[in-house]
N, CA, C and O atoms as a GROMACS GRO file, in nm:
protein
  476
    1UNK      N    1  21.960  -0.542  -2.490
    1UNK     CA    2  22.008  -0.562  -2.623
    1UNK      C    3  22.086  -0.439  -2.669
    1UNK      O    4  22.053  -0.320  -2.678
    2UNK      N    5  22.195  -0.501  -2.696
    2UNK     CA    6  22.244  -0.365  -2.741
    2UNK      C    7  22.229  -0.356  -2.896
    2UNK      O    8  22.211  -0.447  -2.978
    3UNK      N    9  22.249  -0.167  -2.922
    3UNK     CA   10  22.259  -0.087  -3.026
    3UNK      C   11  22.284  -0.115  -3.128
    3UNK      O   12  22.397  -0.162  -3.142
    4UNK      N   13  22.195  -0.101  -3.260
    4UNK     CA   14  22.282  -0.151  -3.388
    4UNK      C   15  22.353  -0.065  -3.469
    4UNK      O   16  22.402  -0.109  -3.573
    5UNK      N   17  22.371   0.098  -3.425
    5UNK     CA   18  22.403   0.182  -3.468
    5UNK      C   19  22.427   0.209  -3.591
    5UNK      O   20  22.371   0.152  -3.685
    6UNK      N   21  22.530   0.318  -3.604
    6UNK     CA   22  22.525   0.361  -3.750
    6UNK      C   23  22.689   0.351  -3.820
    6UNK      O   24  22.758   0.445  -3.783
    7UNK      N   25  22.745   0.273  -3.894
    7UNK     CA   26  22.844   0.288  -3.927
    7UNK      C   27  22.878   0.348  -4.086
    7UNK      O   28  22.824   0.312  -4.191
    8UNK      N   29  22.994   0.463  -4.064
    8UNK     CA   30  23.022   0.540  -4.236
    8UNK      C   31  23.177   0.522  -4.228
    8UNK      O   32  23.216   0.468  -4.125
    9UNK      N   33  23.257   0.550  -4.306
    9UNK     CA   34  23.380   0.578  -4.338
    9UNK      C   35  23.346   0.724  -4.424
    9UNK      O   36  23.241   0.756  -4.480
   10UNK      N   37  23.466   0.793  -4.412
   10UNK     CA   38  23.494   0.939  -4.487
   10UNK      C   39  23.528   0.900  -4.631
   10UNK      O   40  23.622   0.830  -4.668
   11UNK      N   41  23.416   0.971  -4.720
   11UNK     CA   42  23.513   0.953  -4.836
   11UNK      C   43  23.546   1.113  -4.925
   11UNK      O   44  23.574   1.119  -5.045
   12UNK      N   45  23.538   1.209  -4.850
   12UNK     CA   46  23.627   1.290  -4.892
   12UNK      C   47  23.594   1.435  -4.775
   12UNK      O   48  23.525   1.408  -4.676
   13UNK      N   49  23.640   1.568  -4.788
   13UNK     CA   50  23.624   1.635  -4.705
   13UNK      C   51  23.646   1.808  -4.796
   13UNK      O   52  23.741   1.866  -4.848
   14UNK      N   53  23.488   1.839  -4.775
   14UNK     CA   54  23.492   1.924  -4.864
   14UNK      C   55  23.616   2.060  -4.828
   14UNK      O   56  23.682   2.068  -4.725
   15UNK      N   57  23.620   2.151  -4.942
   15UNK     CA   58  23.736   2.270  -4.914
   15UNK      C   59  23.702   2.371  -4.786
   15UNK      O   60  23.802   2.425  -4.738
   16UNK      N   61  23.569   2.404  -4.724
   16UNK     CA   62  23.553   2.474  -4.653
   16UNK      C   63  23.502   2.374  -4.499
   16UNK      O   64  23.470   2.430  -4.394
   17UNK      N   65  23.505   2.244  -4.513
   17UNK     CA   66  23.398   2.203  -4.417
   17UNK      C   67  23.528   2.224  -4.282
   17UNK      O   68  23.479   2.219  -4.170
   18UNK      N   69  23.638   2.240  -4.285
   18UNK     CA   70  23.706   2.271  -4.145
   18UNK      C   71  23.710   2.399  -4.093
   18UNK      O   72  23.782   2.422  -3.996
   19UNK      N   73  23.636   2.495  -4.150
   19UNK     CA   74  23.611   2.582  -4.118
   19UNK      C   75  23.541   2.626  -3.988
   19UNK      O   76  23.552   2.731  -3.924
   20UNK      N   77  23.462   2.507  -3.964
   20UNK     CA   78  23.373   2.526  -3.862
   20UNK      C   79  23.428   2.474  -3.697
   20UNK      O   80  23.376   2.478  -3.585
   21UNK      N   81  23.538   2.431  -3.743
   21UNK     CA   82  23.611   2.387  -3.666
   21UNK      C   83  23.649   2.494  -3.488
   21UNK      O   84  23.670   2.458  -3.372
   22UNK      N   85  23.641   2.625  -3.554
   22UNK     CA   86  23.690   2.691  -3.414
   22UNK      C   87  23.500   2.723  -3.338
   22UNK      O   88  23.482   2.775  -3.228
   23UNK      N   89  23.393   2.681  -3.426
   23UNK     CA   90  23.306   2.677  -3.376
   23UNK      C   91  23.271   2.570  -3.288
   23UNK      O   92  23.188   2.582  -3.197
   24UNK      N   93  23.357   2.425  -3.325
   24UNK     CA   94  23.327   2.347  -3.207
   24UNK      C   95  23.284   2.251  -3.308
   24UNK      O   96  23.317   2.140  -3.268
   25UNK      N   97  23.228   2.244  -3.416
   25UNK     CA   98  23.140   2.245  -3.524
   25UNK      C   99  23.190   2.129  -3.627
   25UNK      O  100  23.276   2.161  -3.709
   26UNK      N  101  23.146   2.011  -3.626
   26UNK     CA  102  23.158   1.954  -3.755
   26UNK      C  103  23.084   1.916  -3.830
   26UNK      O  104  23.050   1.810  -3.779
   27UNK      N  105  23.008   1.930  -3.961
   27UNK     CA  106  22.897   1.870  -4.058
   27UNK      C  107  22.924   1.774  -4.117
   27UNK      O  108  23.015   1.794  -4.198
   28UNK      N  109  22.876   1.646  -4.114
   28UNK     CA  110  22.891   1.551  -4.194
   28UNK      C  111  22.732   1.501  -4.262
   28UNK      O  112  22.619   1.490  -4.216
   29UNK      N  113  22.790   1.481  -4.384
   29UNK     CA  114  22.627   1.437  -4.522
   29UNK      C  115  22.697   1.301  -4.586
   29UNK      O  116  22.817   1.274  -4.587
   30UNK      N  117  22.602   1.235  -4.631
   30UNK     CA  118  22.601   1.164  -4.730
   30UNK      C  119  22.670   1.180  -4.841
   30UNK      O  120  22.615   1.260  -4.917
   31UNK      N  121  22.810   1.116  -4.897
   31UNK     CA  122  22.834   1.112  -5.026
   31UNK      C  123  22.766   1.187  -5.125
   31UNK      O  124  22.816   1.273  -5.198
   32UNK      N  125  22.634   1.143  -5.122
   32UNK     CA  126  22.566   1.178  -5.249
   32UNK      C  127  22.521   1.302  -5.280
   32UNK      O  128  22.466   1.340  -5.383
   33UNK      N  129  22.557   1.380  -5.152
   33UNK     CA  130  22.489   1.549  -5.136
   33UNK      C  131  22.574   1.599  -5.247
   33UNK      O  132  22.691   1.567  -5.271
   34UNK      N  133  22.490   1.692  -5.318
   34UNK     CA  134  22.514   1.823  -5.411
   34UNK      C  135  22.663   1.882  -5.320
   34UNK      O  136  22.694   1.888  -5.202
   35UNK      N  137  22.736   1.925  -5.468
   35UNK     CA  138  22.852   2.021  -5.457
   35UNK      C  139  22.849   2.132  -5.364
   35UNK      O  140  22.950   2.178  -5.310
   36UNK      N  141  22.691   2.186  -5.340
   36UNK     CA  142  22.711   2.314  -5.270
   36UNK      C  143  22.716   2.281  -5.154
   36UNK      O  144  22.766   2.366  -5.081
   37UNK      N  145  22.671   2.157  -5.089
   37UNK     CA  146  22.675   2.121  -4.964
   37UNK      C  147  22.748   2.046  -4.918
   37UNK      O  148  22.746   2.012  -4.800
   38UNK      N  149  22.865   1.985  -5.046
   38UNK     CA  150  22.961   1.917  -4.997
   38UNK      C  151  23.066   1.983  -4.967
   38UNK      O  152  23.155   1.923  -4.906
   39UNK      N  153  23.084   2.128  -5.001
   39UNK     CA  154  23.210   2.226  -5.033
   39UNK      C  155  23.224   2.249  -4.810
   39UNK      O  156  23.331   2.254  -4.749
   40UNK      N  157  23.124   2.255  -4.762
   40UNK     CA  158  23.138   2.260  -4.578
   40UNK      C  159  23.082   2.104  -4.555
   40UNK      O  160  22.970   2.116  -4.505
   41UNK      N  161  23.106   1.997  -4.567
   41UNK     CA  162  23.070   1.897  -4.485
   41UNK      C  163  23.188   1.795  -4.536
   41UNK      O  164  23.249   1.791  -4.643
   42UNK      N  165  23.196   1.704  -4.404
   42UNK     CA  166  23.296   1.586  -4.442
   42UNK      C  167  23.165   1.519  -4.500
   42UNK      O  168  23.054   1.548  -4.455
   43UNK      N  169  23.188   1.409  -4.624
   43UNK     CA  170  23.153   1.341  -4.689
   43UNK      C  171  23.155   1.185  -4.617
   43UNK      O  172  23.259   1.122  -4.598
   44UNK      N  173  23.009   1.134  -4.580
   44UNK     CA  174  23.086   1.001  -4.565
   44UNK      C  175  22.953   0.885  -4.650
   44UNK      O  176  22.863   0.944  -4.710
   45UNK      N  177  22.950   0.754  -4.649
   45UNK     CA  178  22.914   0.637  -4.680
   45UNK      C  179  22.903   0.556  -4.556
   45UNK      O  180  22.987   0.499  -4.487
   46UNK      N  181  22.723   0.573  -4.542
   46UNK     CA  182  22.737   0.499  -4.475
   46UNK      C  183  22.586   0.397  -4.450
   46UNK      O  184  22.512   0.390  -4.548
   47UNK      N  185  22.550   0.333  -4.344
   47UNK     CA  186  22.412   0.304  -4.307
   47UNK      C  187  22.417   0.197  -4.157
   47UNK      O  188  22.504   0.134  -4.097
   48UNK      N  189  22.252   0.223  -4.141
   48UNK     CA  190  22.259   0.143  -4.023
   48UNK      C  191  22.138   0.224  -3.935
   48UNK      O  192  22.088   0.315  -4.001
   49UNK      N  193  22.092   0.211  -3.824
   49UNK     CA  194  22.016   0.244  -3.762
   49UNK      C  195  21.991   0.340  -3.622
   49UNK      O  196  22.060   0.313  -3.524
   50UNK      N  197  21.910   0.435  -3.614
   50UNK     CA  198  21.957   0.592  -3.546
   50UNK      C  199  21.876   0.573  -3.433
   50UNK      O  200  21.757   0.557  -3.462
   51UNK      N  201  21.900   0.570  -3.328
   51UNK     CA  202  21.807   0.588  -3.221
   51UNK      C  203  21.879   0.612  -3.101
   51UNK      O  204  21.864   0.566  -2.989
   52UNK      N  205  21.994   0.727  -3.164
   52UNK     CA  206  22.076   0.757  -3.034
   52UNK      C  207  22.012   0.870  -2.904
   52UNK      O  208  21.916   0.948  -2.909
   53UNK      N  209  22.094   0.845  -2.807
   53UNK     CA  210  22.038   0.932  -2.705
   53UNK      C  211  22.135   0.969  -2.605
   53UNK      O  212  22.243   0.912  -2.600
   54UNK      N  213  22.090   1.098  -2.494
   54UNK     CA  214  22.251   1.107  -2.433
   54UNK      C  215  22.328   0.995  -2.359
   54UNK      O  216  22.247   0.911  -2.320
   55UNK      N  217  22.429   0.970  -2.333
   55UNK     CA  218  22.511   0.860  -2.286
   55UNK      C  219  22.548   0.782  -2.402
   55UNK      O  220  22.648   0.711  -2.392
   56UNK      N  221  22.489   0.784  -2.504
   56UNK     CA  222  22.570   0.693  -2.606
   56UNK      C  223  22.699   0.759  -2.679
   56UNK      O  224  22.737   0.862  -2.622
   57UNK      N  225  22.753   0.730  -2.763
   57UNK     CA  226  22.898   0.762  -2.793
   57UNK      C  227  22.875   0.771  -2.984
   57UNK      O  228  22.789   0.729  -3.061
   58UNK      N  229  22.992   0.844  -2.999
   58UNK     CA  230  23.032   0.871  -3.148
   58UNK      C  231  23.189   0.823  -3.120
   58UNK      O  232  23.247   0.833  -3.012
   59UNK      N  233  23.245   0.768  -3.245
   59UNK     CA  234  23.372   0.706  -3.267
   59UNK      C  235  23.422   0.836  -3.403
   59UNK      O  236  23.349   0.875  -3.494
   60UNK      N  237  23.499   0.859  -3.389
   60UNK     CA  238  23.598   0.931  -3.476
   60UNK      C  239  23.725   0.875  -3.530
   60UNK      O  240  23.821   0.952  -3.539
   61UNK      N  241  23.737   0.758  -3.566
   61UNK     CA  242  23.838   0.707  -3.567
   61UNK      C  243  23.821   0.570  -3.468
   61UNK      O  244  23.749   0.472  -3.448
   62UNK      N  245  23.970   0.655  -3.409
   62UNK     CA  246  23.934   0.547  -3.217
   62UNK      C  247  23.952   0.601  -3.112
   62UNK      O  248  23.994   0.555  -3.006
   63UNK      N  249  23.896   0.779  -3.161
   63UNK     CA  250  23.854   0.874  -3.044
   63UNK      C  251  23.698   0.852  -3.029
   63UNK      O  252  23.615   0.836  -3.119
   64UNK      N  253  23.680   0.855  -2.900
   64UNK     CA  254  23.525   0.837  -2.837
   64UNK      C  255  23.507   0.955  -2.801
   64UNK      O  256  23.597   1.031  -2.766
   65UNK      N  257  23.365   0.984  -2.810
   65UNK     CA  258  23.307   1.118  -2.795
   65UNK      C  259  23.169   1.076  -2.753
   65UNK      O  260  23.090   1.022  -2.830
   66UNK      N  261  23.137   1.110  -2.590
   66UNK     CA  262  23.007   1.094  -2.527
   66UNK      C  263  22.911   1.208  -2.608
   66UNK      O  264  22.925   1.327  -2.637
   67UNK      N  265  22.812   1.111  -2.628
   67UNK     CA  266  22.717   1.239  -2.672
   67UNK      C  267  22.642   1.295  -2.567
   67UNK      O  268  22.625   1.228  -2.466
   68UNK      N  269  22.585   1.429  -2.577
   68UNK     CA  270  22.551   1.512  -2.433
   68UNK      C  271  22.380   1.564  -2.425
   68UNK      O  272  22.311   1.611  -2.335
   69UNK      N  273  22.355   1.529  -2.567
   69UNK     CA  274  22.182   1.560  -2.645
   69UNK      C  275  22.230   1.536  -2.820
   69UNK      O  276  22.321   1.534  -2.903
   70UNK      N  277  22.092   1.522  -2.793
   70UNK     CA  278  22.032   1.483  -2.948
   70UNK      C  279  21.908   1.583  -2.952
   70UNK      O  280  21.827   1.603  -2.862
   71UNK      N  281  21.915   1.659  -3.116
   71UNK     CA  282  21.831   1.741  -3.101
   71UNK      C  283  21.694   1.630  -3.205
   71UNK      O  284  21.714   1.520  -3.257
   72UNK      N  285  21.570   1.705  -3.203
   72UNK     CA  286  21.481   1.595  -3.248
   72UNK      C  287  21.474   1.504  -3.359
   72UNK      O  288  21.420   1.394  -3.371
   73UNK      N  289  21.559   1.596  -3.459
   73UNK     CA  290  21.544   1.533  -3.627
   73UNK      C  291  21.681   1.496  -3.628
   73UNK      O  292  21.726   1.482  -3.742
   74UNK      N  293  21.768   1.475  -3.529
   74UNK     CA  294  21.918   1.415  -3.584
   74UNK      C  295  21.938   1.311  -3.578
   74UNK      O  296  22.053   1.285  -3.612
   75UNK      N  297  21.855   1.192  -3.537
   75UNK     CA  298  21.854   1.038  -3.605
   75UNK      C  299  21.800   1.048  -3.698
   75UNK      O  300  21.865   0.988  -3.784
   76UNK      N  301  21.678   1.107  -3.754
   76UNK     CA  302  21.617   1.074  -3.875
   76UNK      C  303  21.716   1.133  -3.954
   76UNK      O  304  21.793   1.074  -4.031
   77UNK      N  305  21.711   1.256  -3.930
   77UNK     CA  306  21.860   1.290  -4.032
   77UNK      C  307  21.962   1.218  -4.135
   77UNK      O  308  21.983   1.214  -4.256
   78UNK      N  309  22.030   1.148  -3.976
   78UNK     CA  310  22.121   1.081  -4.011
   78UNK      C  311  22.119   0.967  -4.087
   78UNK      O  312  22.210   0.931  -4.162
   79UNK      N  313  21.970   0.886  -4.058
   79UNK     CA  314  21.919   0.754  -4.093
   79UNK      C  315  21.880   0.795  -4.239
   79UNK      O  316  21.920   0.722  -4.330
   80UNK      N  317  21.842   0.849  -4.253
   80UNK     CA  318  21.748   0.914  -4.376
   80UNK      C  319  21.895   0.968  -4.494
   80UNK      O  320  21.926   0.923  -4.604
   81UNK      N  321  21.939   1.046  -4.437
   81UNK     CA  322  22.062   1.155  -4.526
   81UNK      C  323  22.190   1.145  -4.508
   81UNK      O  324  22.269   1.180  -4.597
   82UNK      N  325  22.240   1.081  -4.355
   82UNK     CA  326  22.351   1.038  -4.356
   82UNK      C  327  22.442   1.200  -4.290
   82UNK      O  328  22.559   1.236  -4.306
   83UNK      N  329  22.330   1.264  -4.216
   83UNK     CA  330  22.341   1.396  -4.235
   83UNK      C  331  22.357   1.410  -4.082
   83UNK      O  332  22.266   1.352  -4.023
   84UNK      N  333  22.477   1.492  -3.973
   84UNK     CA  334  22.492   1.478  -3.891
   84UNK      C  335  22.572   1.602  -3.844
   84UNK      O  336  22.694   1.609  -3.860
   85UNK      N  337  22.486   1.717  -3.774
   85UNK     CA  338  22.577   1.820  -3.748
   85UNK      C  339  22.621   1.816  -3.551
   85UNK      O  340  22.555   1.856  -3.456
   86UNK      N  341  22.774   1.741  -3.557
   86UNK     CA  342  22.827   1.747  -3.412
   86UNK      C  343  22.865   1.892  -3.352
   86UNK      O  344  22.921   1.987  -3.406
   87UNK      N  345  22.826   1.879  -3.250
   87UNK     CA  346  22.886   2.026  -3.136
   87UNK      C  347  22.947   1.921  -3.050
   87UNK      O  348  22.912   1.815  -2.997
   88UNK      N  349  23.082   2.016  -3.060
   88UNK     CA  350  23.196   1.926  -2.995
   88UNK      C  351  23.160   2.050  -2.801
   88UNK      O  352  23.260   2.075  -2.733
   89UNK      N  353  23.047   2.093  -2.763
   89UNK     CA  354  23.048   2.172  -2.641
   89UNK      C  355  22.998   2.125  -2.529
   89UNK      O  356  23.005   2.196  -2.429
   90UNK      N  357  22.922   1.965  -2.518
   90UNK     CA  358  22.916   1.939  -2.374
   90UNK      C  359  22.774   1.976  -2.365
   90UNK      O  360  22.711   1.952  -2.262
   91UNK      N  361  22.714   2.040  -2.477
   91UNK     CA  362  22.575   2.087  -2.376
   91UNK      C  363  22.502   1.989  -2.338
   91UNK      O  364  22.530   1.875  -2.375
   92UNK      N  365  22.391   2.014  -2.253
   92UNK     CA  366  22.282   1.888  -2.232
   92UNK      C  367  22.170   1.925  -2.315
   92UNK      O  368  22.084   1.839  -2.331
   93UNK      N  369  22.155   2.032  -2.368
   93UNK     CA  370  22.024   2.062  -2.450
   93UNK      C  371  22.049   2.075  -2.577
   93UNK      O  372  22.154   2.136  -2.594
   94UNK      N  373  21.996   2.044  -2.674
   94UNK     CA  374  22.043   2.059  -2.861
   94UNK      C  375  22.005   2.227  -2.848
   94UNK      O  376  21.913   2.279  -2.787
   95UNK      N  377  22.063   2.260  -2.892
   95UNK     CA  378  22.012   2.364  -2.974
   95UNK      C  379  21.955   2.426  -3.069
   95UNK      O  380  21.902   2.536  -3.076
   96UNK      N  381  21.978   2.314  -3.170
   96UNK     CA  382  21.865   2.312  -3.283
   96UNK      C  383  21.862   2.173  -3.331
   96UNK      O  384  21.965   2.106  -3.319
   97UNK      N  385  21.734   2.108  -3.398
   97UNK     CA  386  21.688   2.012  -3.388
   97UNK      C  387  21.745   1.888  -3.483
   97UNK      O  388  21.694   1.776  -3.496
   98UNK      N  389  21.866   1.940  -3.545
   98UNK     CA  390  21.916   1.880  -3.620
   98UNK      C  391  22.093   1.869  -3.571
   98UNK      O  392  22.199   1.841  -3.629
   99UNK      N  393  22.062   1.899  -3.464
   99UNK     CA  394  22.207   1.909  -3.411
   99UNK      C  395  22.213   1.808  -3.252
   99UNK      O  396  22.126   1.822  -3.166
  100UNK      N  397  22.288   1.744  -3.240
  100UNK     CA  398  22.362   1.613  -3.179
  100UNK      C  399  22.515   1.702  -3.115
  100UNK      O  400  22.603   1.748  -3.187
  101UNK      N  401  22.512   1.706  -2.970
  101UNK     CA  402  22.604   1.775  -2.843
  101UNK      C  403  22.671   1.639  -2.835
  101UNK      O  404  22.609   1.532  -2.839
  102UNK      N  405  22.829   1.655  -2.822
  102UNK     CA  406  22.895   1.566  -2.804
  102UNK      C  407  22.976   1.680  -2.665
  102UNK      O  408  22.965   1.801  -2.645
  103UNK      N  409  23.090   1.521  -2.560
  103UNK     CA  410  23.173   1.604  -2.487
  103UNK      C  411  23.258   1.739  -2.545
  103UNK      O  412  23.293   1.761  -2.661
  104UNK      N  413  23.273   1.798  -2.461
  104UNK     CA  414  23.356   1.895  -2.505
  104UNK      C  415  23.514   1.868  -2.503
  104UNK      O  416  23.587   1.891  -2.406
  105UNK      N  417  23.539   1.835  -2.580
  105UNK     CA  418  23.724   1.783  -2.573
  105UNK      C  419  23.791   1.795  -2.703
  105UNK      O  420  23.721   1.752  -2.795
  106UNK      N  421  23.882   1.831  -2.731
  106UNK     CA  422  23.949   1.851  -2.889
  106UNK      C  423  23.912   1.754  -2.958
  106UNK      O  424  23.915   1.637  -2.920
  107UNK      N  425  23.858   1.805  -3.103
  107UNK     CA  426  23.820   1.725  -3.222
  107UNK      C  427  23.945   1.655  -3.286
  107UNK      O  428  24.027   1.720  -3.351
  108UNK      N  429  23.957   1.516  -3.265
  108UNK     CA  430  24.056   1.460  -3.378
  108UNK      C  431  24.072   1.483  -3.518
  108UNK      O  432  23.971   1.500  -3.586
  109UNK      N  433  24.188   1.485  -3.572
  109UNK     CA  434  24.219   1.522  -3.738
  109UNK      C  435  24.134   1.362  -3.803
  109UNK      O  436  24.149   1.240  -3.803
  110UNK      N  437  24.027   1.490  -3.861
  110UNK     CA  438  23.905   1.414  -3.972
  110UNK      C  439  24.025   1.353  -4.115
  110UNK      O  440  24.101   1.438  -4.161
  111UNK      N  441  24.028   1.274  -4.147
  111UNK     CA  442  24.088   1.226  -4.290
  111UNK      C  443  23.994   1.147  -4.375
  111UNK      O  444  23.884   1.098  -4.349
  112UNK      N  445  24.063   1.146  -4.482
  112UNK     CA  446  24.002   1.020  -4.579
  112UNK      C  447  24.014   0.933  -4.553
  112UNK      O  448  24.131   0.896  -4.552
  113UNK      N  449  23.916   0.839  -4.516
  113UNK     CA  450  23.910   0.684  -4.536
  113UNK      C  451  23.860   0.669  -4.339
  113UNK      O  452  23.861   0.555  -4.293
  114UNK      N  453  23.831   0.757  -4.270
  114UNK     CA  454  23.828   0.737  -4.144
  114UNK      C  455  23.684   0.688  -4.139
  114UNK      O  456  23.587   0.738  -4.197
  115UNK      N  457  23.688   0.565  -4.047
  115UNK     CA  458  23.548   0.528  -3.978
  115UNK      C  459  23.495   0.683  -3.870
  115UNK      O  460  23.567   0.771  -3.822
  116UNK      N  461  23.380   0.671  -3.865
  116UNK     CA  462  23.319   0.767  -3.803
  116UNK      C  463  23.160   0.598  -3.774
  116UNK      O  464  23.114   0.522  -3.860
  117UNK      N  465  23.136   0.604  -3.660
  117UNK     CA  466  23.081   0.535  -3.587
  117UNK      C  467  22.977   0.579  -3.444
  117UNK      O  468  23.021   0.618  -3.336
  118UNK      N  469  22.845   0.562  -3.476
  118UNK     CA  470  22.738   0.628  -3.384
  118UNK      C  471  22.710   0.516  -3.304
  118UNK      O  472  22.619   0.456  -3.360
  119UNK      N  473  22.740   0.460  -3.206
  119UNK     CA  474  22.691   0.367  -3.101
  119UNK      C  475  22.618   0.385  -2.983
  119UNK      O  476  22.590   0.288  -2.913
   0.00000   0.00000   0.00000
């Protein structure tokens, strides 16, 4: 049976959240997060169900991105808060438990209104 994953669209992108960008680094929260935490994270809307693991994929658009680990709390995270910090580096191990390893390959230009998709 397959996955019922998690689907959001972007609805805005705070002033600092591309910052993290030469880290490899993207944060994405829930719409509804406070100003201070929206000022570094793309903003999105979304829901659906988290029980990803390595070999499954993230959609950026209609760039695919293998995921490489999941650290322990980044489905609940996400399921719960909508809260999702990607490492664009390939690792096989999370590094911290709220953090989700995707391939290592250039990050596509994040915009408004973009699907972002956990399958």
């Amino acid at each position: 049976m397959a996955k019922e994953g998690y689907r959001a669209k972007v609805i805005s992108i705070g002033s600092s959240a591309m910052s993290f960008l030469d880290q490899k680094m993207v944060i994405f929260f829930d719409h509804k997060a406070g100003p201070d935490i929206a000022e570094f994270s793309v903003m999105i809307e979304g829901t659906g169900v988290c029980d990803f693991e390595p070999g499954d994929s993230v959609f950026l658009g209609d760039e695919q991105y293998k995921i490489t680990a999941v650290g322990d709390v980044s489905n609940k995270n996400l399921e719960a808060l909508g809260h999702a910090v990607l490492r664009f580096d390939g690792k096989s191990d999370a590094e911290l438990p709220g953090t989700m390893h995707v391939e290592d390959k250039p990050i596509v230009d994040i915009t408004t209104g973009m699907s972002v998709v956990f399958c």
